[in-house]
Structures are given as structure tokens and as C-alpha cells.
C-alpha positions as CSV (number, residue, x, y, z in Angstrom):
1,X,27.6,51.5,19.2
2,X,24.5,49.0,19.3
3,X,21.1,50.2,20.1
4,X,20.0,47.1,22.6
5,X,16.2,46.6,23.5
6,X,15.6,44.8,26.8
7,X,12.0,43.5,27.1
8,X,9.8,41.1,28.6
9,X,11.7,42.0,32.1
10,X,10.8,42.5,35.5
11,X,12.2,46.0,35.9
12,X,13.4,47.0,39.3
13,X,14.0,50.7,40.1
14,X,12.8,53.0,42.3
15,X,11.1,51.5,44.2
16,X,8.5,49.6,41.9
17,X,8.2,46.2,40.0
18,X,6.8,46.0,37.0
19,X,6.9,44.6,33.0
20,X,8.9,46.6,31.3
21,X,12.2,47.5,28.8
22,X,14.5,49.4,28.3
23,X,15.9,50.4,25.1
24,X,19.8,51.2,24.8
25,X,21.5,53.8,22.5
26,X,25.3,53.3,22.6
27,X,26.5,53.8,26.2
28,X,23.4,55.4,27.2
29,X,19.3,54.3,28.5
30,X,17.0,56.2,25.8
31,X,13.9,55.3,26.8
32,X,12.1,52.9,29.5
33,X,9.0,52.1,30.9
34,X,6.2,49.6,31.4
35,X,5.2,47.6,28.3
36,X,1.5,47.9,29.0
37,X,1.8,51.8,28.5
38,X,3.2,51.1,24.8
39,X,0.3,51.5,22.0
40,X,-0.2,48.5,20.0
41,X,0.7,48.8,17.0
42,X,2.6,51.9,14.9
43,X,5.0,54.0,16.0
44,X,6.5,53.7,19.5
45,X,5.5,49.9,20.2
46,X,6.7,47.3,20.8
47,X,7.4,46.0,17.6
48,X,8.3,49.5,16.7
49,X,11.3,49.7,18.9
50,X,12.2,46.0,18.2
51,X,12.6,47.4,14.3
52,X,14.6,49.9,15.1
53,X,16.9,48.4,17.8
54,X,20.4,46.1,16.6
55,X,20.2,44.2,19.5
56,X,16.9,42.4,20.8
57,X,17.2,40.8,24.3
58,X,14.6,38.8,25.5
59,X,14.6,38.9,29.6
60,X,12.6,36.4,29.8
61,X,10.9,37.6,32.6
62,X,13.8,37.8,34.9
63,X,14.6,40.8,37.0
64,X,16.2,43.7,35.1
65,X,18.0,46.2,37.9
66,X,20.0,48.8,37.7
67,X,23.7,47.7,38.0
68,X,25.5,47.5,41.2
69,X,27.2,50.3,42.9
70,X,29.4,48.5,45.7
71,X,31.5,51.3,46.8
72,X,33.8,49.3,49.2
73,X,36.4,47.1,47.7
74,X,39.9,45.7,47.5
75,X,41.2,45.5,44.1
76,X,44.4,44.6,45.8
77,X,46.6,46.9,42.6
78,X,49.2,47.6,43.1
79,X,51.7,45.8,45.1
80,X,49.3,43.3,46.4
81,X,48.4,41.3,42.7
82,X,49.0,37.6,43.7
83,X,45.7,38.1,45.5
84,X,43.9,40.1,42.5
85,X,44.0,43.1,40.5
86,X,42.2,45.4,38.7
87,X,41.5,42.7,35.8
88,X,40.4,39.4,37.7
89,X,38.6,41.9,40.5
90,X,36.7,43.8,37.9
91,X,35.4,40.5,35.8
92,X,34.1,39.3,39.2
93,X,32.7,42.1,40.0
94,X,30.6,42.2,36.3
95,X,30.0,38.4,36.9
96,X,28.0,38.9,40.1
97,X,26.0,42.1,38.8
98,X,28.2,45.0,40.2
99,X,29.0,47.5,37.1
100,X,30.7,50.4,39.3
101,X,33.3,50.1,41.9
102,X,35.0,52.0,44.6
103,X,38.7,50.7,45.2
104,X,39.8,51.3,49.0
105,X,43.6,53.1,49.1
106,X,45.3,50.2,51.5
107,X,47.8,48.6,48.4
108,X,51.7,49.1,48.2
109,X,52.6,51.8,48.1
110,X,49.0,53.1,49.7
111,X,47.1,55.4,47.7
112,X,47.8,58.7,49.8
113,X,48.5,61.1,47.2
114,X,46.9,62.6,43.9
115,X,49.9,61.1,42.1
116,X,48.7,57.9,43.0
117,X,45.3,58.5,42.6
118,X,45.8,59.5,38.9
119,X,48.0,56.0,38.7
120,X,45.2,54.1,39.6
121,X,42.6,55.7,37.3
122,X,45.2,55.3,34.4
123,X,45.6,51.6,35.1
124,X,42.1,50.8,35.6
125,X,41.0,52.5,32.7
126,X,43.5,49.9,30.6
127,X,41.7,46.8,32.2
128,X,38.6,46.8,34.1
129,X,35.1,45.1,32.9
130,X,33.6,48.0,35.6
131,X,33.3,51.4,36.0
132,X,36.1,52.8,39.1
133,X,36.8,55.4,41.8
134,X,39.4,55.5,44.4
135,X,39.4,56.7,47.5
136,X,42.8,58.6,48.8
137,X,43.7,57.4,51.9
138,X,44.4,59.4,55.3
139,X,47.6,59.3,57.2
140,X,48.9,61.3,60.1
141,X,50.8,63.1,57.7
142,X,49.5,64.0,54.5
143,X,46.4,66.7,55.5
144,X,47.5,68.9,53.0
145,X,47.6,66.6,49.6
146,X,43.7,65.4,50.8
147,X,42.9,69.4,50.9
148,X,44.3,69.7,47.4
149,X,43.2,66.5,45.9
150,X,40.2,66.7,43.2
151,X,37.4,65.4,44.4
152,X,35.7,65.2,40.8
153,X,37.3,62.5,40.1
154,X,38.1,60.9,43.3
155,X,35.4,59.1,45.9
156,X,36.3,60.6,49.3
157,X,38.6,60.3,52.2
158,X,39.3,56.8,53.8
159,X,40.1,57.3,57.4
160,X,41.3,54.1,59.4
161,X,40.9,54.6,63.1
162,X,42.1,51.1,63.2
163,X,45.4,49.1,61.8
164,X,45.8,48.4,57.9
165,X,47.7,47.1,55.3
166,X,50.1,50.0,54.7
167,X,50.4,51.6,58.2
168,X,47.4,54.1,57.6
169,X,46.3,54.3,61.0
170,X,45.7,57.6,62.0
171,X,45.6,58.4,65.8
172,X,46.8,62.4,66.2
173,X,44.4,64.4,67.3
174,X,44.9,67.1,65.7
175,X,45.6,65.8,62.2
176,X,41.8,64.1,63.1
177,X,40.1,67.5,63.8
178,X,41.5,69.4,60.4
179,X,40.4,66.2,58.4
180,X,36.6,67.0,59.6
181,X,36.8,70.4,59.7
182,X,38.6,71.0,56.8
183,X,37.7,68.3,54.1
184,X,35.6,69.2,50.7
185,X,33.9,65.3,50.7
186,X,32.8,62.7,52.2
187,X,35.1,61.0,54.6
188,X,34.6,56.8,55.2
189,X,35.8,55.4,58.1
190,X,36.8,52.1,59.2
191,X,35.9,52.4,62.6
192,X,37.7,50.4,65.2
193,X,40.2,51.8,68.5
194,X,43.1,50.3,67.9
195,X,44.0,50.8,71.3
196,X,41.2,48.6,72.7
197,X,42.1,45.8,70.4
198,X,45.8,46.3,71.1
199,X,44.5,45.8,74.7
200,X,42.4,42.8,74.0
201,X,45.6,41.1,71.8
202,X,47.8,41.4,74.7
203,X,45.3,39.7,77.1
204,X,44.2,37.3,75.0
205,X,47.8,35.9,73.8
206,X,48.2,35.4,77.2
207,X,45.9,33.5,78.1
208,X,46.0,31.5,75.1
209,X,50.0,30.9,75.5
210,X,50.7,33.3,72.5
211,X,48.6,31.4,69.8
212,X,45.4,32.5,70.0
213,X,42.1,30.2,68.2
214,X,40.4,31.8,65.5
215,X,37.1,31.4,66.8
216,X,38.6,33.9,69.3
217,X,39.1,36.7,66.1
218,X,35.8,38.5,67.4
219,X,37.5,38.9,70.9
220,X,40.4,39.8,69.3
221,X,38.8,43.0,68.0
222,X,36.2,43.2,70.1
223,X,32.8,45.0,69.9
224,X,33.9,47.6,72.2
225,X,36.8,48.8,70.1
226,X,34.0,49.2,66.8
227,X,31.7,51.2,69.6
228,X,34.3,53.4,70.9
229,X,35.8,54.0,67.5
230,X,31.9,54.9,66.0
231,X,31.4,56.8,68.9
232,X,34.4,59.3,67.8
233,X,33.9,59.7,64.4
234,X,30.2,60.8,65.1
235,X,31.2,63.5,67.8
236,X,33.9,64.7,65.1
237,X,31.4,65.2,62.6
238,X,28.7,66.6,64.8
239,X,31.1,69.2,65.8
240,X,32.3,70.3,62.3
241,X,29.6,69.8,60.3
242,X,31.2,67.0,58.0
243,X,30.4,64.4,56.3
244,X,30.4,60.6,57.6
245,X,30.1,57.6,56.2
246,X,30.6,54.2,58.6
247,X,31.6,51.1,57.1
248,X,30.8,47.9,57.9
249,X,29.0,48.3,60.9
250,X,29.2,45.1,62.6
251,X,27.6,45.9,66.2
252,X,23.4,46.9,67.3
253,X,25.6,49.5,69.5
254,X,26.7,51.5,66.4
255,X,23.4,50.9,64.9
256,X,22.1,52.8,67.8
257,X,24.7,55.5,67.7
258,X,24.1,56.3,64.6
259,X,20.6,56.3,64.7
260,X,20.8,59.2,67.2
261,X,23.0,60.8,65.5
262,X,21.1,61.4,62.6
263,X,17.9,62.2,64.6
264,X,20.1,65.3,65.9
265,X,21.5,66.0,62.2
266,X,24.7,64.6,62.1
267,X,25.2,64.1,58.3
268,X,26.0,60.5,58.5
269,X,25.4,57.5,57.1
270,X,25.6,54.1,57.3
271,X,27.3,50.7,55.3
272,X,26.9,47.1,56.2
273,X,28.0,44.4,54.4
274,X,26.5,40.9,53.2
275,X,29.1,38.9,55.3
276,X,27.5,41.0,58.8
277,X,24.1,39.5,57.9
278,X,25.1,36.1,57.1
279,X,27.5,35.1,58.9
280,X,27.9,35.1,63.5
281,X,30.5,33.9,65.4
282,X,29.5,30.4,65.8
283,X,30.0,30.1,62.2
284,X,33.7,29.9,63.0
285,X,33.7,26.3,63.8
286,X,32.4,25.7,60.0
287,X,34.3,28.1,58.2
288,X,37.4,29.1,60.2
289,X,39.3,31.8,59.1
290,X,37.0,31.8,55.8
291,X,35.1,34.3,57.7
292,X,37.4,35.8,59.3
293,X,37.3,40.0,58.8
294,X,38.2,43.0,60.1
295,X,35.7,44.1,61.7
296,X,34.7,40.6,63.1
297,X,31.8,39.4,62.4
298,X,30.1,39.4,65.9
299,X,27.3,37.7,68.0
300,X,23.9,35.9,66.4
301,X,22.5,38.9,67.9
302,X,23.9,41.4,65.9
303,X,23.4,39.4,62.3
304,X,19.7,39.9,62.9
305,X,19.8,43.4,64.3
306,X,21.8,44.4,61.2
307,X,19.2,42.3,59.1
308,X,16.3,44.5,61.2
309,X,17.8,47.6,60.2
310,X,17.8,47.3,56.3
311,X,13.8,47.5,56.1
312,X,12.7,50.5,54.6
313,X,13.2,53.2,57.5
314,X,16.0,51.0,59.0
315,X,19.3,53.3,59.4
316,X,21.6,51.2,57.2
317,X,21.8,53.1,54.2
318,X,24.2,51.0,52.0
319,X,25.5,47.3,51.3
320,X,28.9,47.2,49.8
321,X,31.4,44.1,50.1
322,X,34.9,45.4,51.5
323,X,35.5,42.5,49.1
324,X,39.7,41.6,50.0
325,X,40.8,38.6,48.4
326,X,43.6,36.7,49.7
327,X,44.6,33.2,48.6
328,X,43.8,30.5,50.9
329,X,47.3,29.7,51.9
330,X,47.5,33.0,53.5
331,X,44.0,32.2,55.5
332,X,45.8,29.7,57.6
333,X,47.1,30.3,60.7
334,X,45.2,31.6,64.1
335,X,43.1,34.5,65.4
336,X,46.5,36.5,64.9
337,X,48.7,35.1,61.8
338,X,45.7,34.1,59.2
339,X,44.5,37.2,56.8
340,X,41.6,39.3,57.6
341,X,39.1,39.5,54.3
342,X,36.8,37.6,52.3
343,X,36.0,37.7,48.4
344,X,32.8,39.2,48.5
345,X,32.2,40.9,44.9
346,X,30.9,38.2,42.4
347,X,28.0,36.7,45.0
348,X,27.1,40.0,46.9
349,X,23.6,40.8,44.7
350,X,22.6,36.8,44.7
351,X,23.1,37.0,48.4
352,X,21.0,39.8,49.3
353,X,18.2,38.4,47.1
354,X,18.9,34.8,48.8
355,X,18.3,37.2,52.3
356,X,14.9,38.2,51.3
357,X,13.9,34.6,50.9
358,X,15.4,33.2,54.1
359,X,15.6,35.5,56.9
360,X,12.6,36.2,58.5
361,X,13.5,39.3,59.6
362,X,13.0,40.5,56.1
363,X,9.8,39.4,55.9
364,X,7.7,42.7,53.9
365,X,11.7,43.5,52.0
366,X,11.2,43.0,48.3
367,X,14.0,42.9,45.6
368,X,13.4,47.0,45.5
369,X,14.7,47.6,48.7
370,X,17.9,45.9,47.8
371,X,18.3,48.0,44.3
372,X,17.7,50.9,46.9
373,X,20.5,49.6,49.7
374,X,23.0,48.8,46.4
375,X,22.4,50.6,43.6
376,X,20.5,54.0,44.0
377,X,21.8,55.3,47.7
378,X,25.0,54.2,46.7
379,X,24.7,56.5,43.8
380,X,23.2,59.0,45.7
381,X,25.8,59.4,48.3
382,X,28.6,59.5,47.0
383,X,27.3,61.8,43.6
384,X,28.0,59.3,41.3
385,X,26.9,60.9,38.0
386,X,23.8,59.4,36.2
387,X,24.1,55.9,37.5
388,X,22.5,53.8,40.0
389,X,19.0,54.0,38.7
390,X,17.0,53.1,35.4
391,X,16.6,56.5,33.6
392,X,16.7,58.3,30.0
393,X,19.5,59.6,30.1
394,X,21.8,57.8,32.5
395,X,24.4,55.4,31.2
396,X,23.1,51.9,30.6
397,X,24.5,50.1,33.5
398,X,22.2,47.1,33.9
399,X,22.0,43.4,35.2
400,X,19.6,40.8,34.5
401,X,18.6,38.3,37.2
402,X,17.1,34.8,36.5
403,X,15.8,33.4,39.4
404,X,17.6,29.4,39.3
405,X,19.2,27.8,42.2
406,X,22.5,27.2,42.1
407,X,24.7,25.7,44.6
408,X,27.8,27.8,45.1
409,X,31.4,25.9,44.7
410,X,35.2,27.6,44.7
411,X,35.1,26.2,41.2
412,X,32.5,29.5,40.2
413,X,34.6,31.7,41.4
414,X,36.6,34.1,38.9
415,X,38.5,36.2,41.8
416,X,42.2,35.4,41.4
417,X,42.2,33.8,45.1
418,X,39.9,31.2,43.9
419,X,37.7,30.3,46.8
420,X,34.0,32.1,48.6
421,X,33.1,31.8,52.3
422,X,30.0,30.8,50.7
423,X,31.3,27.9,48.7
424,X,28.5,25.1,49.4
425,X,25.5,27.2,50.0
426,X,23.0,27.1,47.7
427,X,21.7,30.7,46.0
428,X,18.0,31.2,44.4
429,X,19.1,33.6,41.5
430,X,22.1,33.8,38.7
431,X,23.7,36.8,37.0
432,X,22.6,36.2,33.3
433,X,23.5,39.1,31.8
434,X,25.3,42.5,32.8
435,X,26.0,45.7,30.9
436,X,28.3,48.5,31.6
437,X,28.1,51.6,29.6
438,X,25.6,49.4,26.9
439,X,27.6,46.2,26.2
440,X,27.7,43.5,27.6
441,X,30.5,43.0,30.3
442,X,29.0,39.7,31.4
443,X,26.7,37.2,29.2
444,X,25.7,34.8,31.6
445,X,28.8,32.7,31.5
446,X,31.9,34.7,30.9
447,X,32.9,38.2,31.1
448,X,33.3,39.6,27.7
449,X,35.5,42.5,27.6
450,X,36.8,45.9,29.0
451,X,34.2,48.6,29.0
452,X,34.7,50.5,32.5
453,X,35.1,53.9,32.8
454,X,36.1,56.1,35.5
455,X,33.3,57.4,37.6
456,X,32.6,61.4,38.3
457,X,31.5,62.2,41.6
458,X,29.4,65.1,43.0
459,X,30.3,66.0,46.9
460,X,27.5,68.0,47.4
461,X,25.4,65.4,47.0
462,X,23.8,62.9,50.1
């Protein structure tokens, strides 16, 4: 494989900007660093390392980053493929930046058992442009294959306290207290009461006449339900010790809860996602059941204390997408009949970046704080071996950033559905180049080939 230098780039890592390269051997980074602290001339300059590499790759000045880690997505494979598989997701994913996925266990059949696990992993490993995971899904049911299941190679425990695709709600008590006791990883929830929104759907239809708006899909599954449900999974884990990971937080309330939480030691962390901090309810009458998601995406209020909470010291440790294509046709309908999920995945990076221009709230947030929020802490939690940050040593997972505004149109957009939420808006940056494992997945214009591999994870790791 190709030894690829990387230079005149804005390299973002850990926290620092700075001119630098990176030099590539094969899959692998094997060297990096500021340009200014290369001698001269002779051996180990500049013009040293250009000699030596195959590939020279001028950056231009743009913004080299580690690749993205979004560990929240629905690859929609198997049983679910008119939306997307593993092949269209996966070149999105590349084309917007994002080099490593986690793929959520809600297909048909679900993805409750190692069997199915192992099916996954064989058929990404056939056609994905990105590195993969999987999570294996909780039911009330299956305790025993989760216990037995090999955590190595698979991401954690998905636990829906709320309604999904494949009837993986789990509601018995006592299935809920041997998961946390009990389970060697980390354990993701999607936390909403499904008897609160069952409550709300009942009152709602009536007083609607049985169709309900879709304006109305944030009363639907109302705040309360994504409090309550929160709420639970953080006194299960304070009791047993084990670890929590939120997604997509959508209310200040949770914020708050698990703020506290962690100021008493829960071991829990936190996931938002770009569509909580750009989107509010009142952009219904725009976008109608565009932005329509599960959880809802909630009041103005919320969008900006979410955005509050992703400066450095904020408790939102993680952006991922829960990127869940569907095609448009199956968007229509009302609050109750039109598909919950967005394509997320291909504009996720330029959107954050777009966020540090726009929203004051992130006024003092720099590009580094959303390599931290997407690339390193993703690594980091979840144990994902020697990715996530720009080091000798760890496989050369990169994207390159040019900073050129483009307008966003469903055109763009290389997710089998065929359509963004965020079709019309105009974004300040472009992917123009991403590598997974050392070549080149994406060139700035189409993605190029198959080159994911399947991740390895670390559970002791936070």
C-alpha cells in the first residue's frame, strides 16, 4: 500500500490548530506534526518526506481532522434496503467525512443475537466505504445471549425504553435490572416512556378527530416522556454501577439530569445530535415531516440549551446522527402515519462547522471542540481501538475540509432515499478528501471504493 504525505494542512486534533502533515504508511499514520518543527533541508524535511512518500497531497490549507466517528446510525440492512444499505449508507457516510460507523440493531429480523451480529459484520465487511460496529439489541427476552455476546467485536447494548421498528421495546422490570447489573459494556438508550406517549396519542387523536397535524409530532412524544424515561435509566445505573450512554437528548430537563448525575458519579454520558441544534418546532411549518424524529425535536428553547451545552465543560459528550433514511413517499402522512428519521450522515461534520459560524451561542467553540464532540470522545467511549485522533500509530482515518459555500440540494445527496432536511441551506465547508485505513474512500467528488473494516472495541474504556 501507498505511503501518502499530507501537507500544507490545517491539522485539527487534540485540541490544537496548527500547520502541519501527516505522512501515511499503508493503512496506518507514521509520523505527524507541525511543519515549522521540520529542519530545512536533509533528512526528515520536508522535501525529505515528499521523496520518500508515493503519494503527495497538497491540503491546500484546508482543515485536516481526524475522521468521523458517528456512533449512532441506521444502515437500514437487512430487511429494510429500499431505504439504504450498507453500500449507499457507507459511501454517504465517507462523502460527508465520517470514516467509522456504529449501525443501531432495529432492521428485519432485529439484530438481537450474536448470530446476527456476526451476519452483519460479514456483510459489511463485503461493501462498506467505512469502518463498522453493531450494536445487539435488547428485548424482554433475550438477557442471556447479551451476557454471552462478545463485546470485542461488538459496540454495546441498545436498550429502547420507547417503541421501534422491530418490537424492541423493553418494559419488564426485571429483565431492566439484570441488563444493568449484569452487562460487561456499555448500554445506549433511547430514552422515551412509551407509556406517556401512548397517553399523549390517545389524547391527542382525540381531539384532532383521529388524524393528528405533524406540527403536533413534538406533543405526540412529548418532553415529559424523554424526562421520565432519562430519569430511569440514570437511577438504574446509579444503583448498579453501569454504564450509560443517552442518545439524542432532545430536552434542557435531561441536560440537567444528567448533569447531576455525573456530579454524584453516575458513569454516564451524553449524545445529541445535529438535527437537536438546528432544527425547533416551529420549523415544522417549513419542513413538515422532513424533520420529523423520534425523539421530536422540541421547543426553540431547547435547540439553544443543547447548543449551550457543547462548549468545552458543557455535559454533551458526543454528536452522532441517528441517521435513518426513509424515502420520501413514506414521509407523508400526519403526526401518526409519516416515518420518523432523517438522513443525517453525509452533512453532519459541515453542519457542525456551519454551527460554529452561526449560532451565537457558540461564540469561543472552535473547529477543535467539534473533532472533540465527533471524533476523539466518540473514540474514547466506546474503546474504539487507535482511531479518533491524529497519532503515529493509529490507522489513517482522515478528512480534509475546504472551507467553500455550498448551497445544499437533494440532488447532493448519495443516501439511497435521495433527499436532506437541509436541502436549500447553504453550508461554509466541503468534504474534499477522506481516507479510511490510508486510501482514499472519498476524493472530493465521488466515493472511490470499499476499504472499511470492522472496528474493535475496548469496554473498559470511558
Amino acid at each position: 500500500m501507498a505511503r501518502k504525505l499530507l501537507y500544507n494542512a490545517l491539522i485539527v486534533n487534540e485540541g490544537r490548530s496548527y500547520k502541519g502533515y501527516v505522512l501515511t504508511d499503508g493503512p496506518l499514520i507514521a509520523a505527524s506534526g507541525p511543519e515549522s518543527e521540520l529542519p530545512a533541508d536533509g533528512q526528515g524535511s520536508l522535501a525529505d518526506l515528499k521523496a520518500g512518500a508515493d503519494e503527495l497531497i497538497d491540503c491546500g490549507g484546508g482543515m485536516l481532522m481526524p475522521g468521523v466517528i458517528d456512533t449512532h446510525v441506521h444502515f437500514r440492512d437487512p430487511g429494510l434496503t429500499e431505504k439504504g444499505d450498507m453500500a449507499t449508507e457507507s459511501r454517504a457516510a465517507v462523502a460527508g467525512g465520517v470514516t467509522s460507523v456504529i449501525d443501531m440493531p432495529n432492521t428485519r429480523p432485529a439484530t438481537v443475537s450474536r448470530e446476527a451480529v456476526a451476519a452483519k459484520i460479514a456483510r459489511a465487511s463485503e461493501v462498506s466505504a467505512a469502518n463498522f460496529g453493531f450494536f445487539i439489541g435488547a428485548t424482554n427476552d433475550n438477557i442471556d445471549e447479551l451476557l454471552s455476546a462478545d463485546y470485542g467485536t461488538t459496540a454495546g447494548v441498545k436498550l429502547f425504553l420507547g417503541s421501534s421498528t422491530g418490537n424492541m421495546l423493553v418494559d419488564d422490570s426485571s429483565t431492566l435490572g439484570r441488563l444493568f447489573r449484569e452487562a460487561p459494556a456499555l448500554i445506549a438508550v433511547h430514552a422515551e416512556d412509551e407509556a406517556v406517549i401512548r397517553a399523549s396519542r390517545e389524547r391527542l387523536a382525540a381531539e384532532c378527530g383521529g388524524s393528528i397535524p405533524v406540527e403536533r409530532h413534538p406533543d405526540v412524544r412529548p418532553r415529559e416522556a424523554c424526562i421520565a424515561a432519562t430519569r430511569r435509566a440514570i437511577s438504574l445505573a446509579r444503583e448498579s454501577g453501569a454504564r450509560l450512554h443517552v442518545c439524542h437528548i432532545s430536552t434542557a430537563e435531561e441536560l440537567q439530569l444528567i448533569k447531576e448525575a455525573k456530579a454524584e458519579g453516575v458513569r454516564v454520558t451524553a449524545e445529541t445530535c445535529p438535527q437537536y441544534l438546528l432544527f425547533d418546532r416551529n420549523d415544522f411549518e417549513r419542513l413538515g415531516a422532513r424533520i420529523k424524529c423520534n425523539p421530536a425535536v422540541k421547543e426553540p428553547s431547547d435547540r439553544i440549551a443543547l447548543l449551550r451545552q457543547l462548549l468545552p465543560g458543557g455535559c454533551v459528550d458526543t454528536i452522532a446522527t441517528d441517521h435513518a433514511p426513509h424515502l420520501l413517499s413514506q414521509k407523508e402522512g400526519d403526526a401518526l402515519t409519516a416515518a420518523s428519521g432523517m438522513p443525517m450522515v453525509q452533512f453532519s461534520l459541515r453542519a457542525m462547522l456551519e454551527l460554529l459560524d452561526s449560532e451565537p451561542e457558540l461564540d469561543g467553540c472552535g473547529p477543535e471542540r467539534v473533532v472533540e464532540l465527533m471524533c476523539h470522545r466518540p473514540a474514547e467511549l466506546f474503546g474504539i481501538e487507535r482511531r479518533g485522533f491524529i497519532r503515529p500509530g493509529y490507522y489513517a482515518d482522515l478528512v480534509l475540509v475546504g472551507r467553500h459555500r455550498v448551497k445544499v440540494t437533494d440532488a447532493d445527496v448519495i443516501s439511497r432515499c435521495a433527499w436532506t432536511p437541509l436541502a436549500g441551506m447553504s453550508l461554509g465547508s466541503d468534504i474534499r478528501l477522506t481516507l479510511v485505513n490510508g486510501e482514499t474512500a472519498w476524493d472530493g467528488s465521488r466515493a472511490t471504493g470499499r476499504y472499511g473494516v470492522p472496528l474493535r472495541f475496548s469496554h473498559g474504556c470511558e
